[in-house]
C-alpha positions in Angstrom: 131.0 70.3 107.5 127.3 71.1 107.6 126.9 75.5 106.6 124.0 77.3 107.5 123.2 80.9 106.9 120.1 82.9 108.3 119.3 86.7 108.1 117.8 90.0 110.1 118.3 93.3 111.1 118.6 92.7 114.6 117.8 95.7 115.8 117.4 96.3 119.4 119.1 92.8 120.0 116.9 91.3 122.1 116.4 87.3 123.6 114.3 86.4 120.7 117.6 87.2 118.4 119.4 85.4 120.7 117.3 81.9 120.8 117.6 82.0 116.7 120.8 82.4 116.0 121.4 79.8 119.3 118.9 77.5 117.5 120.6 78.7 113.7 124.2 77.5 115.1 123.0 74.2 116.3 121.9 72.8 113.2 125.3 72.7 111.7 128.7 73.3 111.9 129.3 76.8 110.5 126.9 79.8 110.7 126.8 82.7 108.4 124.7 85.4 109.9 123.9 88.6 106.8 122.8 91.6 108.5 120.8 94.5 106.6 122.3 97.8 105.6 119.9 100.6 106.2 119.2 101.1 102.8 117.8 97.5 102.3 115.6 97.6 105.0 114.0 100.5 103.4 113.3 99.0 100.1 111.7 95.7 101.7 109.4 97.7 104.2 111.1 97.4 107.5 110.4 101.4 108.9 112.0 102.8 112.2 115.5 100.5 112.2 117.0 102.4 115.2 120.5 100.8 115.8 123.1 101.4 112.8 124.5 98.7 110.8 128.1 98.5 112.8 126.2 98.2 116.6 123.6 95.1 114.9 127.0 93.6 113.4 128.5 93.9 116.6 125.6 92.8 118.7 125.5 89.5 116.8 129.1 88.8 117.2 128.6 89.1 121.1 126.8 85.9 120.8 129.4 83.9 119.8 127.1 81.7 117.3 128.5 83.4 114.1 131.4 81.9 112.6 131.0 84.6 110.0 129.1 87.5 109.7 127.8 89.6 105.9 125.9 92.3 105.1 122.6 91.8 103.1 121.9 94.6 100.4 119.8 93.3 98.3 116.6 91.6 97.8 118.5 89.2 95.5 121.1 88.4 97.5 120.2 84.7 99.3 120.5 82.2 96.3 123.9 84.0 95.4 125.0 83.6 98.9 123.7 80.1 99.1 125.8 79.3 95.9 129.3 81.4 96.8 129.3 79.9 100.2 128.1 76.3 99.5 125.4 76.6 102.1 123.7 73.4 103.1 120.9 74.9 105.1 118.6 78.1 105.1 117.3 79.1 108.2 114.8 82.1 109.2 112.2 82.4 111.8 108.8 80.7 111.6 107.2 84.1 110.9 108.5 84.0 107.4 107.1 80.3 106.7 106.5 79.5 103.1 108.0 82.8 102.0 111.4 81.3 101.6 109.7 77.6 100.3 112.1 78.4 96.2 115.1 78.7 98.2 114.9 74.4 98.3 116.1 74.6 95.2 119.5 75.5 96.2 119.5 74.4 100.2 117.4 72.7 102.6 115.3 75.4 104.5 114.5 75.4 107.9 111.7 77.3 110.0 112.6 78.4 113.4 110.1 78.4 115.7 109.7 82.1 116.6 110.6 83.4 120.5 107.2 84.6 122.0 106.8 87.2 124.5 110.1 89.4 123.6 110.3 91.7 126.5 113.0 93.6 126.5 116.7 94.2 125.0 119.9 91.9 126.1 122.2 94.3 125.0 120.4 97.9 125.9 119.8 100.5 124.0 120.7 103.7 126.0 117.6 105.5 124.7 115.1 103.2 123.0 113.4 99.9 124.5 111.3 97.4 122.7 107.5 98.5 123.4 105.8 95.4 124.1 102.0 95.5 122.3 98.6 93.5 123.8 95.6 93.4 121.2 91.8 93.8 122.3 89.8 91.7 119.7 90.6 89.8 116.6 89.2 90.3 114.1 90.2 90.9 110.1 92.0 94.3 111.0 94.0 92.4 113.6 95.3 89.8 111.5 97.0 92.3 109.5 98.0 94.4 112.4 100.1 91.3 113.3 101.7 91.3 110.3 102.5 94.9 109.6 103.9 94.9 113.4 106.4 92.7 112.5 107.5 95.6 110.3 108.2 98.3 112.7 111.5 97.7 114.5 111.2 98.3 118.2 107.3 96.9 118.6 106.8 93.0 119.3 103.1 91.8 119.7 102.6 89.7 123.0 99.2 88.6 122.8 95.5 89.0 122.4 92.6 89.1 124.5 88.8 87.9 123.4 86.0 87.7 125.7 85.2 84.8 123.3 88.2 82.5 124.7 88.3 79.9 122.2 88.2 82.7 119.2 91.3 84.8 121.0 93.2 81.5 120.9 92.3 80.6 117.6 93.9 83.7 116.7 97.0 83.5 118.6 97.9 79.7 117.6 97.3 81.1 114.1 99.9 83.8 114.8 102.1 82.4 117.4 101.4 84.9 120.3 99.5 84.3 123.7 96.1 84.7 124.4 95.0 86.3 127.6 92.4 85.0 129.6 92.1 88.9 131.2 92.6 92.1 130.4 94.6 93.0 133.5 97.1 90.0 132.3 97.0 91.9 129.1 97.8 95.0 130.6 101.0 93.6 132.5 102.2 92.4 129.9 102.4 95.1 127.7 103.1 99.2 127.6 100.6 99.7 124.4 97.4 98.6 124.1 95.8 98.0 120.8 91.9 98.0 120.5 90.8 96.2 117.2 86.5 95.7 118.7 83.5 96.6 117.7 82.6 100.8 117.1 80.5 100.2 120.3 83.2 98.8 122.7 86.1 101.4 121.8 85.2 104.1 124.3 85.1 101.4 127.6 88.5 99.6 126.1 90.5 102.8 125.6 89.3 104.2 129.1 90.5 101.5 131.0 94.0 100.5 128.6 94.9 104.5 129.9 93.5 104.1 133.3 96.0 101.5 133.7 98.7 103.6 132.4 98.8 102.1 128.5 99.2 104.1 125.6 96.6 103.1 122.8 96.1 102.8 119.5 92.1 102.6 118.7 90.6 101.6 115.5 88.8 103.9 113.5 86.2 105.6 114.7 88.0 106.0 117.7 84.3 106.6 119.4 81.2 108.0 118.4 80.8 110.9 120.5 82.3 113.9 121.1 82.3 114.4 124.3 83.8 110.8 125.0 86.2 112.1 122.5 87.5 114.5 124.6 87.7 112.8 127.6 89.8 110.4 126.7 92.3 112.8 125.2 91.9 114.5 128.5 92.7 111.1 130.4 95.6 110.5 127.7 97.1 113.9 128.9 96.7 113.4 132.6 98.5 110.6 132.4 101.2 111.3 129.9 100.4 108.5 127.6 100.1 108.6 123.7 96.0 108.0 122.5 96.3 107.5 118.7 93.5 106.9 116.2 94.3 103.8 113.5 93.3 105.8 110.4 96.6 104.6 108.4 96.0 106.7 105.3 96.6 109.6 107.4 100.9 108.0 108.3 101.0 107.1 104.7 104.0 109.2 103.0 101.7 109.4 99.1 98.6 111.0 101.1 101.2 113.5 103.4 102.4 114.7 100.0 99.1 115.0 98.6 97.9 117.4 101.2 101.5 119.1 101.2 100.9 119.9 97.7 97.0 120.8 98.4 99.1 123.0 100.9 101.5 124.2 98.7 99.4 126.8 96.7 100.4 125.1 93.5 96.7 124.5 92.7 95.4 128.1 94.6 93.5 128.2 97.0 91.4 125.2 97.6 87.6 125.8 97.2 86.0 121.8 97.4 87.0 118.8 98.1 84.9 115.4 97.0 85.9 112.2 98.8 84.8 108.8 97.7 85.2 105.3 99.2 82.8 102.4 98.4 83.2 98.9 98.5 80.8 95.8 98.1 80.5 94.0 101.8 79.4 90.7 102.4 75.7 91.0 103.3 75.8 88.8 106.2 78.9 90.6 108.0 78.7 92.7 110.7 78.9 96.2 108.8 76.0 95.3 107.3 73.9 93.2 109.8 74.5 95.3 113.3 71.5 97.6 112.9 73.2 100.3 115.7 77.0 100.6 114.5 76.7 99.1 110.8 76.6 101.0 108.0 78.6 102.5 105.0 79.6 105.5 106.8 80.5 104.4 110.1 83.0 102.0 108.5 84.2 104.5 106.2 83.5 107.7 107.0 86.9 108.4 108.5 88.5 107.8 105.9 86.4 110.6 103.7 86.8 112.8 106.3 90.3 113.3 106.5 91.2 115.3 103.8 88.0 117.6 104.3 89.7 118.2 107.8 93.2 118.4 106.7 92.4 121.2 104.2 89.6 123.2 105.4 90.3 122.6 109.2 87.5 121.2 112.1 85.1 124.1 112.1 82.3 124.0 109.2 79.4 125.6 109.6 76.6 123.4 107.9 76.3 119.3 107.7 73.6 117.5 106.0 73.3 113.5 105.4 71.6 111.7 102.8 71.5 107.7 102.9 70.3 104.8 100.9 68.8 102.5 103.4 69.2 98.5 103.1 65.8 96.8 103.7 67.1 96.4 107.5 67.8 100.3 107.9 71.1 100.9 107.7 72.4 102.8 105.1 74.3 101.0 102.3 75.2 104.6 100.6 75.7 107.9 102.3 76.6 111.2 100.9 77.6 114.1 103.7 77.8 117.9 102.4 79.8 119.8 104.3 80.1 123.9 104.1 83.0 125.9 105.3 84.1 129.5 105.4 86.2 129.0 102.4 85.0 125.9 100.8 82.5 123.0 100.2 83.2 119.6 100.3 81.6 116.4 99.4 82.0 112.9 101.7 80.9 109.7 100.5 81.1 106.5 101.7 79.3 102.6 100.4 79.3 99.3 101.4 76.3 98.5 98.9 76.6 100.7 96.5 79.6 100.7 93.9 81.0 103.9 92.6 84.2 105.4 91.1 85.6 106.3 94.5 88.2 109.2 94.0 90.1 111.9 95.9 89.3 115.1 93.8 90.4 118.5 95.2 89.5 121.9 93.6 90.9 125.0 94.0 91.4 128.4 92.2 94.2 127.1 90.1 93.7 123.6 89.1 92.7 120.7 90.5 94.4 117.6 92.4 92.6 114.0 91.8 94.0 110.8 92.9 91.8 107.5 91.9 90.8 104.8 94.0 92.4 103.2 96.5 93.5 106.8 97.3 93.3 106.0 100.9 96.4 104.1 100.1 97.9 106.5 97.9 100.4 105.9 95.3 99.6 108.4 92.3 97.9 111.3 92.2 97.8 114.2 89.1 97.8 118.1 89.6 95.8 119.3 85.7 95.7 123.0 85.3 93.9 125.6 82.6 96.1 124.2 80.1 94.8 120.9 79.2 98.4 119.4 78.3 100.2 120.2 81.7 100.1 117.7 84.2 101.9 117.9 87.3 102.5 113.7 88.5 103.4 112.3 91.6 104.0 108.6 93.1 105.3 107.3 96.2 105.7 103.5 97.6 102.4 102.4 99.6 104.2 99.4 101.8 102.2 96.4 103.0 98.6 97.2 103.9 99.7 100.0 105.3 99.5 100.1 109.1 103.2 99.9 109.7 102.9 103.6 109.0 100.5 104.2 111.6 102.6 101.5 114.6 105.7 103.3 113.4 104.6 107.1 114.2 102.8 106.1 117.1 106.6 104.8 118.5 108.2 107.6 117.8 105.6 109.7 119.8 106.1 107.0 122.4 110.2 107.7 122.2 109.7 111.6 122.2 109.8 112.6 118.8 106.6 114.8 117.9 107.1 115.4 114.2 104.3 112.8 113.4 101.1 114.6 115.9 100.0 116.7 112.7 99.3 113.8 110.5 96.4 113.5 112.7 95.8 115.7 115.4 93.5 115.5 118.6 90.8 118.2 117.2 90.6 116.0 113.9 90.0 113.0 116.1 87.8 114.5 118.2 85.6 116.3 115.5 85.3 113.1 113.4 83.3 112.0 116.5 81.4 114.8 116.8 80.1 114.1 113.3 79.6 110.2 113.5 77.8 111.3 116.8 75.3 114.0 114.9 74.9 111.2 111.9 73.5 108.4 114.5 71.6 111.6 115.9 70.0 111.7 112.5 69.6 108.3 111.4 67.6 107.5 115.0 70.7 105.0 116.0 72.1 107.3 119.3 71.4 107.1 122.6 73.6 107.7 125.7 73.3 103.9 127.3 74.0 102.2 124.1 77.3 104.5 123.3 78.7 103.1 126.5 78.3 106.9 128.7 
């Protein structure tokens, strides 16, 4: 007798469950099928699990393939399984290839080739449906959208669209999905719409995703005007669809606490806030080669911003820029010096210029500083008067982080609100207004190339 034994949460059991454990089954005699507790899925990353242990359990048994079905609840728990149950074969889906290459040692492993274009649940969820997503553009931030995705119960990536044809499918081989030839086969084939293109493009892309009745998630800066800005948040409302800006620090559970603290009065009342991100690009990408939407703070300006927002709110009363321009004009290094009613703060952003890049924020009290990456915060410190008390905190920073971001825009999506404060519309909208008065000053704006 030939034993197999595969793995999942099977959540929202849909066709693609169906085909692996149909495909699992048929390479022996005897299938074992462990299904994740709650708790595990936690520890490993896997965020919005909607269906509870006992209805997954159950879902699987429905299909008949399982001879026998245990719960996984632990990250060490395969090789012992392997060994206790005298398994001849490992099988997982093809997503997951080479991540399971050391379990050889005990079993033979086997791939599965992974069930495309996952559309909707077999066994239905009274209240929750898998939300299908189409991508606009591949490029680095994509990739890792793809990934993180795969995260997020409820979400499954269909495919990609590239005016460059050959690129989009390039892509999609790479991470078995389709590519679209069209947008509007894009937009039937999926109810969210994620726009991953160049700063330029953002404003048309979004427009026409919510025209069609998509709800879209835009890479940061969602545009670069205000007044777009507006409008499509407008459009968004009109037609009942969820617009969402990618900026992931802003879902990530060590940055809410930050600012909860900020909040908090713990440190007083907070007087200036100094926000650093640098990093050294390759001179011959894009952020540093398009001489209208390159730049240091166009890339990473919105970053910067959000905790200036977060604490002192959207209306300050005085902006000033200063740039270190790149023999082409763009500015490697920029420093924006914000005034408010109740505070200064301090944004700075480089992509050829290297500094210490930390979150610092001061108020009446003591003072809050989390070091770099704090856009993917994991630590911060609250120091006071007294030199030997230090208040510190940490919390888990999971994957590159945008499963956050996928995982609060489904829950807007399915009705729950909870998540709109982590990044609200007038944040969104006043970020533009400032990269729109930046390209003002740096000569780069004008009404035809910002796609009005």
């Amino acid at each position: 007798m030939i034993k197999v034994i595969t793995y999942g949460t099977f959540d929202l059991f849909h066709e693609g469950h169906y085909r692996l454990l149909e495909r699992a089954k048929a390479l022996g005699d005897y299938l074992i099928v462990g299904v994740t507790t709650e708790g595990y899925d936690i520890s490993r990353g896997k965020l919005n699990v909607v269906d509870d242990l006992m209805t997954r359990i159950e879902n699987v048994r429905k299909t008949g393939f399982a001879d026998e079905i245990i719960i996984e609840e632990s990250i060490g728990q395969k090789v012992n399984d392997v060994k206790k149950y005298q398994i001849d074969i490992f099988t997982v889906g093809s997503d997951w290839t080479g991540v399971f290459d050391y379990m050889n040692e005990y079993c033979k492993v086997v791939y599965l080739e992974r069930t495309k274009n996952v559309s909707s649940t077999m066994l239905r969820n009274q209240n929750f449906k898998i939300q299908r997503i189409g991508i606009i553009g591949n490029g680095r931030i994509a990739g890792r959208f793809v990934a993180e995705a795969k995260c997020v119960s409820g979400v499954s990536v269909q495919g990609v669209y590239n005016p460059h044809i050959e690129s989009a499918q390039r892509f999609a081989n790479e991470h078995e999905i389709d590519a679209f030839l069209t947008t509007d086969v894009l937009y039937d084939k999926s109810e969210i719409i994620y726009v991953a293109t160049p700063h330029e493009t953002h404003y048309a892309y979004v427009k026409e995703a919510l025209l069609h009745d998509k709800h879209v998630i835009c890479e940061k800066p969602l545009v670069l005007k205000k007044e777009q800005a507006e409008e499509l948040f407008a459009l968004a409302k009109e037609r009942n669809k969820i617009l969402f800006e990618g900026i992931k620090t802003a879902y990530c559970p060590g940055f809410n606490n930050l600012i909860n603290v900020a909040c908090s009065g713990m440190i007083g009342s907070v007087r200036y806030v100094d926000a650093c991100f640098t990093k050294l690009e390759n001179r011959e990408n894009r952020e540093l080669t398009d001489l209208v939407y390159g730049g240091s703070f166009l890339e990473l300006g919105s970053y910067c911003l959000l905790p200036v927002l977060k604490l002192f709110g959207c209306e300050y009363e005085t902006i000033d820029f200063e740039s270190i321009h790149g023999e082409n004009g763009l500015d490697l290094f920029t420093k924006a010096s914000f005034q408010f009613h109740k505070g200064l703060a301090t944004v700075t952003c480089g992509l050829g210029v290297k500094s210490e890049g930390r979150l610092l924020i001061a108020g009446t009290k003591g003072y809050i500083v989390a070091e770099a990456p704090w856009w993917k915060t994991t630590y911060f410190e609250v120091h006071f008067e007294d030199a030997d008390r230090v208040e510190k905190y940490s919390e888990r920073f999971l994957g590159d982080g945008l499963r956050y971001e996928i995982s609060a825009l489904l829950k807007q999506i399915n009705g729950n609100t909870k998540t709109d404060f982590k990044l609200t519309r007038s944040e969104s909208i006043t970020m533009a207004g400032i990269m729109e008065q930046f390209m003002i000053k740096e000569g780069r704006c004008t009404d035809e190339d910002m796609g009005a």
